[in-house]
Backbone atoms as SQL, in Angstrom:
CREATE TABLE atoms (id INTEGER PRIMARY KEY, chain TEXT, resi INTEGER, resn TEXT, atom TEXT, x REAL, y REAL, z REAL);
INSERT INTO atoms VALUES
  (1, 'A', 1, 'UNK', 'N', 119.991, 105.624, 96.823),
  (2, 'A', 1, 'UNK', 'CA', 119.755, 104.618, 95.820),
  (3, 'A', 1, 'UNK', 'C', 118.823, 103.553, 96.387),
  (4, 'A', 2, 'UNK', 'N', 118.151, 103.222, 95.724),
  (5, 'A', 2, 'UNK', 'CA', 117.037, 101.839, 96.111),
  (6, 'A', 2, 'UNK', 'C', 117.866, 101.016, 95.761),
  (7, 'A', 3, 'UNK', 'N', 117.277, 99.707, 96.302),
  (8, 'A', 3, 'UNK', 'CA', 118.028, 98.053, 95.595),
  (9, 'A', 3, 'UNK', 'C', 116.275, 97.278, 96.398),
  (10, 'A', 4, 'UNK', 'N', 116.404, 96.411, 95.743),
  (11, 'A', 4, 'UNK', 'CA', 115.085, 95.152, 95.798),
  (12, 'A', 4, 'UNK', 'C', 116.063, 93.565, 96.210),
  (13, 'A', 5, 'UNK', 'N', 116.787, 93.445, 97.332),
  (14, 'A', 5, 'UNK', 'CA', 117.672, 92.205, 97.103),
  (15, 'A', 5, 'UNK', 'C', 116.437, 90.963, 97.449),
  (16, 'A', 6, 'UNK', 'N', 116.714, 90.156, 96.637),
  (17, 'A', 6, 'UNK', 'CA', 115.989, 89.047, 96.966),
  (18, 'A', 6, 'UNK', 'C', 115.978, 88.334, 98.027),
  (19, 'A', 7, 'UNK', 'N', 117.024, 88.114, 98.331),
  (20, 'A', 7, 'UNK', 'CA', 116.743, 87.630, 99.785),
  (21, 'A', 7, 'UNK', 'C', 116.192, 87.665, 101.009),
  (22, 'A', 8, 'UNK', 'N', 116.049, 89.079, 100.978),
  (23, 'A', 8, 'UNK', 'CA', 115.080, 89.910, 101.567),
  (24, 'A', 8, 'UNK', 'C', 113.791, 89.392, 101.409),
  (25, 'A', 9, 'UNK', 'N', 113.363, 89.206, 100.268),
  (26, 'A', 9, 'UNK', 'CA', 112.035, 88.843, 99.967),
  (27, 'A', 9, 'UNK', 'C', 111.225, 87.574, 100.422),
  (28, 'A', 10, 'UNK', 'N', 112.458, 86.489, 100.692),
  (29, 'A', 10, 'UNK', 'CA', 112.057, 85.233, 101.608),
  (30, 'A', 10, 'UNK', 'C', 111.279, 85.181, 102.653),
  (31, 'A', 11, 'UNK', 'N', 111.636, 86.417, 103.515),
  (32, 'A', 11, 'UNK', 'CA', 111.164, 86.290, 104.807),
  (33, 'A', 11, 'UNK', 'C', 109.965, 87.132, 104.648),
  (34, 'A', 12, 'UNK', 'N', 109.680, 87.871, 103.591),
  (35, 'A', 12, 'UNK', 'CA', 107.881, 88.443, 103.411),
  (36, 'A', 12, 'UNK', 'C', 107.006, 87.690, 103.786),
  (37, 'A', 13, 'UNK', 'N', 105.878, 88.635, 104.256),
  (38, 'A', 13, 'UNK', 'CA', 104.824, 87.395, 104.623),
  (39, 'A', 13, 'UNK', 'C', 103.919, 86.869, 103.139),
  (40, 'A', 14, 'UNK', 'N', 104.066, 87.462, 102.105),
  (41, 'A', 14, 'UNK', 'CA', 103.662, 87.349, 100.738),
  (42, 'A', 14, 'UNK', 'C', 104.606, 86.645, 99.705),
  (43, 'A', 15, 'UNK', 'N', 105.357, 86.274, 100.045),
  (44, 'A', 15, 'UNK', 'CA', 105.834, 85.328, 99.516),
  (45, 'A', 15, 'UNK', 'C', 105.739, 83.749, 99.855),
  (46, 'A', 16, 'UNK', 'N', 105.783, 82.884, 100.888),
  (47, 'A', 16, 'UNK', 'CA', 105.304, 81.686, 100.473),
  (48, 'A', 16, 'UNK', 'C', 104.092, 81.640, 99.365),
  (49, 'A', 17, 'UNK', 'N', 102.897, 82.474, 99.413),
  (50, 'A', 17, 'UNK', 'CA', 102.160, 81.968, 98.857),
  (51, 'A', 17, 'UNK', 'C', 102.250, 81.941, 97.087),
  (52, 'A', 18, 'UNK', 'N', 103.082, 82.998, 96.888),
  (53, 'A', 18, 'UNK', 'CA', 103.340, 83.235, 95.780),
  (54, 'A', 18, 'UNK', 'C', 104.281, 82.033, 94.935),
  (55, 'A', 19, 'UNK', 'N', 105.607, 81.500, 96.162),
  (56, 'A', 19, 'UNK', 'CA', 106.353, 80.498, 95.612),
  (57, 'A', 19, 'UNK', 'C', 105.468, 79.206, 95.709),
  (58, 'A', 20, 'UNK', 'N', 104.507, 79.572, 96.764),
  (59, 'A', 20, 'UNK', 'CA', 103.595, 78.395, 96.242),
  (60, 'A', 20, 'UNK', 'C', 102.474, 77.555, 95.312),
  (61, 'A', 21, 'UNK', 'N', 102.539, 78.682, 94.430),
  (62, 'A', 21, 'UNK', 'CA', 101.306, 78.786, 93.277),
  (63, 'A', 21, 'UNK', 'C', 102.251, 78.526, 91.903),
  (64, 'A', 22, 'UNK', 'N', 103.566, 78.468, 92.253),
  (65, 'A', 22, 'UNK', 'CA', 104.593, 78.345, 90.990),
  (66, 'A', 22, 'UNK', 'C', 104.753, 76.799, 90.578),
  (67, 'A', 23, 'UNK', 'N', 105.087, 76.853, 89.128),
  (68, 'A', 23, 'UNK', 'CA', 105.318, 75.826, 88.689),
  (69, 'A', 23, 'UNK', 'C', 107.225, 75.731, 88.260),
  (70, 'A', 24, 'UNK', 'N', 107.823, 74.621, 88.798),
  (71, 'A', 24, 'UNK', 'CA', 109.275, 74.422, 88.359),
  (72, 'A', 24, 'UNK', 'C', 109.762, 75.578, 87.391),
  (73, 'A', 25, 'UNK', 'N', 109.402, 75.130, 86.368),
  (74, 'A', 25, 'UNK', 'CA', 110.246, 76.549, 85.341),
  (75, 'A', 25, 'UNK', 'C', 109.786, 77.968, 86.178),
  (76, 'A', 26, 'UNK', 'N', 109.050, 78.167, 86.698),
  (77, 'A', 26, 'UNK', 'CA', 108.939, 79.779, 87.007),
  (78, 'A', 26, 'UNK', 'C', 109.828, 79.365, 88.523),
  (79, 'A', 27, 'UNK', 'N', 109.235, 78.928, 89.208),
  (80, 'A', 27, 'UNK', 'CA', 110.504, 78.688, 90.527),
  (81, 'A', 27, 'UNK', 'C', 112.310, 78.932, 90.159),
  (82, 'A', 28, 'UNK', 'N', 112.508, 78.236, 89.052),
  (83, 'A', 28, 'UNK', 'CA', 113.738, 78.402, 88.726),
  (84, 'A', 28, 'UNK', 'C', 113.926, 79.460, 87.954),
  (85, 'A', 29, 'UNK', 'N', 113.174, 80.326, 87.529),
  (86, 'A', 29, 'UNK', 'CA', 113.536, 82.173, 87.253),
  (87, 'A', 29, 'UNK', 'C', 113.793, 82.761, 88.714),
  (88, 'A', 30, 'UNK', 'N', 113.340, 82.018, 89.501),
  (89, 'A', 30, 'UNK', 'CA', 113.546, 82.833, 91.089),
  (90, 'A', 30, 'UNK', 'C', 115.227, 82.818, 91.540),
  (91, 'A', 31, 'UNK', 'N', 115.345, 81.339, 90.947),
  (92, 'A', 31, 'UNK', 'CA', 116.804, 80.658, 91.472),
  (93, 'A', 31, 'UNK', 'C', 116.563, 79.732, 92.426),
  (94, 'A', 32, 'UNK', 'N', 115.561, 78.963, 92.148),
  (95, 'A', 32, 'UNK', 'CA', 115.266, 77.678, 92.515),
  (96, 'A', 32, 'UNK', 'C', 115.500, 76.765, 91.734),
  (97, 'A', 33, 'UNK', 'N', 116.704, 75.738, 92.674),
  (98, 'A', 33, 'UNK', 'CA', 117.256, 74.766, 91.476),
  (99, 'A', 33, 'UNK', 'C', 116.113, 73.843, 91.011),
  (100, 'A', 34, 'UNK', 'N', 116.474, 73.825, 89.553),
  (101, 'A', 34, 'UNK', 'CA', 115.527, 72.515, 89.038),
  (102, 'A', 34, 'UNK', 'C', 115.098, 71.002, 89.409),
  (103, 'A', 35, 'UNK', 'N', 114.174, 70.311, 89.196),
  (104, 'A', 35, 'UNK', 'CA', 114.106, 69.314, 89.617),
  (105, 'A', 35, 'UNK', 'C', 115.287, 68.383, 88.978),
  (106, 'A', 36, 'UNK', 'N', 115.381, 67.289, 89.798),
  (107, 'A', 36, 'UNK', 'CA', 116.990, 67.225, 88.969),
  (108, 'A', 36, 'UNK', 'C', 118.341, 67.599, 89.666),
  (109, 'A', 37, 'UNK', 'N', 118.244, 68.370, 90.019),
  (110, 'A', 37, 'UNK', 'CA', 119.638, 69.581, 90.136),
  (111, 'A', 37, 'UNK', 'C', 120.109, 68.348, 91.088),
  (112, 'A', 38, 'UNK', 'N', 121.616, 68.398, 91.459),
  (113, 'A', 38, 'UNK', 'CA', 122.113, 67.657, 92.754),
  (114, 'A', 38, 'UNK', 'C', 121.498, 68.257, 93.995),
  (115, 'A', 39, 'UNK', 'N', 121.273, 69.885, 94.602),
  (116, 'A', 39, 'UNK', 'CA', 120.750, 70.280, 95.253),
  (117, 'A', 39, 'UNK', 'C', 119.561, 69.632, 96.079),
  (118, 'A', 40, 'UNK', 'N', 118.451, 69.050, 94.983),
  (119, 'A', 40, 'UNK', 'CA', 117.652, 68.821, 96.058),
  (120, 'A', 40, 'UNK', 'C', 117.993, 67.014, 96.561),
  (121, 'A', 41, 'UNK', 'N', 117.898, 66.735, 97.617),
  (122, 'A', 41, 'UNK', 'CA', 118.056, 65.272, 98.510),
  (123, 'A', 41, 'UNK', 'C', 117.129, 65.104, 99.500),
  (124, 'A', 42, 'UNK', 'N', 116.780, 64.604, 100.097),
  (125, 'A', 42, 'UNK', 'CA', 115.813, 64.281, 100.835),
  (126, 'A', 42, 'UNK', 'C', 115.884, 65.081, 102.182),
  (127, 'A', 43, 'UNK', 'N', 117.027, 65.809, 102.909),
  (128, 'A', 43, 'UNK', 'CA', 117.252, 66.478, 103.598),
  (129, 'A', 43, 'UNK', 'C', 116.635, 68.009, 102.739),
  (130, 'A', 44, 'UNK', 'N', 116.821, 68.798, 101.586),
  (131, 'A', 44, 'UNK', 'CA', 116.357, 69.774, 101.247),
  (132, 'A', 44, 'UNK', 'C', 115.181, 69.914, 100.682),
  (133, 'A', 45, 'UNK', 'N', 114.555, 68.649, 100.303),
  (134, 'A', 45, 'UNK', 'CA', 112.986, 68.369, 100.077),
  (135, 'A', 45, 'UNK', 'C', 112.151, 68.612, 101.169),
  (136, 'A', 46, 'UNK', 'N', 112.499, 68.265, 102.477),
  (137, 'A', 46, 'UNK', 'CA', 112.105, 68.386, 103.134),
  (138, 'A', 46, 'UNK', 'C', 112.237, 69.816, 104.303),
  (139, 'A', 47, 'UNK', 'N', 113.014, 70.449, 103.955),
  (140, 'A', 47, 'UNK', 'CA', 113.389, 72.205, 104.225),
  (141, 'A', 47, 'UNK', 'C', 112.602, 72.854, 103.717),
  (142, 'A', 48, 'UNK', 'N', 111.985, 72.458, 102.025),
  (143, 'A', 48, 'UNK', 'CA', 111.285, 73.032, 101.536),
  (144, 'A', 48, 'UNK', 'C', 109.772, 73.201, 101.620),
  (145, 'A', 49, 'UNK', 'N', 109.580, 71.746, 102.239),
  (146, 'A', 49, 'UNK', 'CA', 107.737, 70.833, 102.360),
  (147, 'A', 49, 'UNK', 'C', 107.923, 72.128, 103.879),
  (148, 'A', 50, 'UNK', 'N', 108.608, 72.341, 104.667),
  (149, 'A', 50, 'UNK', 'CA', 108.202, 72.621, 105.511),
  (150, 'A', 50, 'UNK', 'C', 108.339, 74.305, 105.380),
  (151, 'A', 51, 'UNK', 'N', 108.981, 75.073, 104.894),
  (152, 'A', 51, 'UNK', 'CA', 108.887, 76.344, 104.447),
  (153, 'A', 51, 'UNK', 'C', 108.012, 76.615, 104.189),
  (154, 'A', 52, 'UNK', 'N', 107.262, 75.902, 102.773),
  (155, 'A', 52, 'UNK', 'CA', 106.278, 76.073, 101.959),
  (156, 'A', 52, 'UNK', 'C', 105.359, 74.947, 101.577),
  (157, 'A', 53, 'UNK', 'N', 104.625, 74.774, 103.178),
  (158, 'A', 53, 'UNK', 'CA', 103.913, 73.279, 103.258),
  (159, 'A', 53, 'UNK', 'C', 103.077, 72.801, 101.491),
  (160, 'A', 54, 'UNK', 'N', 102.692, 74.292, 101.033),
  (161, 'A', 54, 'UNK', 'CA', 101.544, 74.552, 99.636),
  (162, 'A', 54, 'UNK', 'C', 102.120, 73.803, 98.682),
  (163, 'A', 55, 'UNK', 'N', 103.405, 74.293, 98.162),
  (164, 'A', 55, 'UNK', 'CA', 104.022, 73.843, 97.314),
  (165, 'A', 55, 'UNK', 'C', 103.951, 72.025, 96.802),
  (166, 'A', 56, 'UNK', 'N', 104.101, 71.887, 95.214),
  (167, 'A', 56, 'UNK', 'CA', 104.179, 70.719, 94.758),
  (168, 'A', 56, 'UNK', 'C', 105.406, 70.215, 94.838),
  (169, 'A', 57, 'UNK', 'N', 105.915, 69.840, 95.800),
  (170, 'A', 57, 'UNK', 'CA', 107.148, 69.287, 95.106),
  (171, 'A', 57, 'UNK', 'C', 107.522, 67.627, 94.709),
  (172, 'A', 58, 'UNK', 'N', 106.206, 66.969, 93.810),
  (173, 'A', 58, 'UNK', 'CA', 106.279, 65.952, 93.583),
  (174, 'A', 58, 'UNK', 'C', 106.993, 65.972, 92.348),
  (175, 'A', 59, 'UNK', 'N', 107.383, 67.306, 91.450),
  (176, 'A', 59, 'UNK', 'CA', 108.277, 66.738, 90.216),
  (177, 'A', 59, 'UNK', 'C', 109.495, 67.087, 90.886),
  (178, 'A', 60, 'UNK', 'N', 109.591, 67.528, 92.054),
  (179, 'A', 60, 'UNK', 'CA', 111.590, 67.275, 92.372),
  (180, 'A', 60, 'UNK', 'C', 111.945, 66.003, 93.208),
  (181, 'A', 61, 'UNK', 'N', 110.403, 65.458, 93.639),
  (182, 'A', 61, 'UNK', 'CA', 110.913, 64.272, 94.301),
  (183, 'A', 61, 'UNK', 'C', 110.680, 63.052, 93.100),
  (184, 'A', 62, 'UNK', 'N', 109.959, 63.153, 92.040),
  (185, 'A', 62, 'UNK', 'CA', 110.444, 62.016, 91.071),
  (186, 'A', 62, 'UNK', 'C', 111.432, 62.217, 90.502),
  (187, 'A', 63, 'UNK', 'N', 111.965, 63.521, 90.440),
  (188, 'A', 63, 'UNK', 'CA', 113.645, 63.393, 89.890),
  (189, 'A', 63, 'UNK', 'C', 114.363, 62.951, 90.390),
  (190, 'A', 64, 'UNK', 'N', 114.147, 63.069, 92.141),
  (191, 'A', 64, 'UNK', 'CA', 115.335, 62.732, 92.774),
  (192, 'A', 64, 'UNK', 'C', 115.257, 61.012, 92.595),
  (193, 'A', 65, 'UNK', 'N', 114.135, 60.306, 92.477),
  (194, 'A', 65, 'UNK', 'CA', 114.325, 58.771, 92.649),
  (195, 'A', 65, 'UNK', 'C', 114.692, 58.691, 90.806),
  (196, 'A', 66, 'UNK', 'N', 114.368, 58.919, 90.357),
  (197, 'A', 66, 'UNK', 'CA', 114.614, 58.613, 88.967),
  (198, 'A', 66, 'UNK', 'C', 113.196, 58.110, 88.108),
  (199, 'A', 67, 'UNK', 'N', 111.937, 58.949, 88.243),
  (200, 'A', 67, 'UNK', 'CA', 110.928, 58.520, 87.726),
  (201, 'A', 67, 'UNK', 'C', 110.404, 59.756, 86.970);
C-alpha cells in the first residue's frame, strides 16, 4: 500500500519554497493555523521566520498584536 503522510513532506527540499509562495488561506488547507489562532506567539513566529525565512508572516504578526 502507498500512503503520502505529510509530515514527511516538511523536511523535502521542495517544500519551503512552496509554503513560501502561499497565502494564509492556502497555508491553512496545509494545517497551518490561521492568523489569529492562539498558536502563533512570538516564540512560534519566530520558528517559522526561521524555517521559512521567504514567507510573509506579517498578517499573523498583526493578528497577534491586534491590528
Amino acid at each position: 500500500m502507498g500512503g503520502n503522510p505529510w509530515p514527511r513532506k516538511g523536511i523535502e527540499p521542495g517544500w519551503a519554497p512552496l509554503v513560501e509562495s502561499l497565502a494564509p488561506a492556502q497555508l491553512a488547507a496545509l494545517g497551518f493555523p490561521p492568523p489569529g489562532h492562539s498558536y502563533w506567539d512570538e516564540v512560534t513566529l519566530a520558528g517559522a521566520a526561521e524555517r521559512y525565512p521567504r514567507l510573509d508572516l506579517e498578517p499573523f504578526r498583526a493578528a497577534l498584536k491586534g491590528t
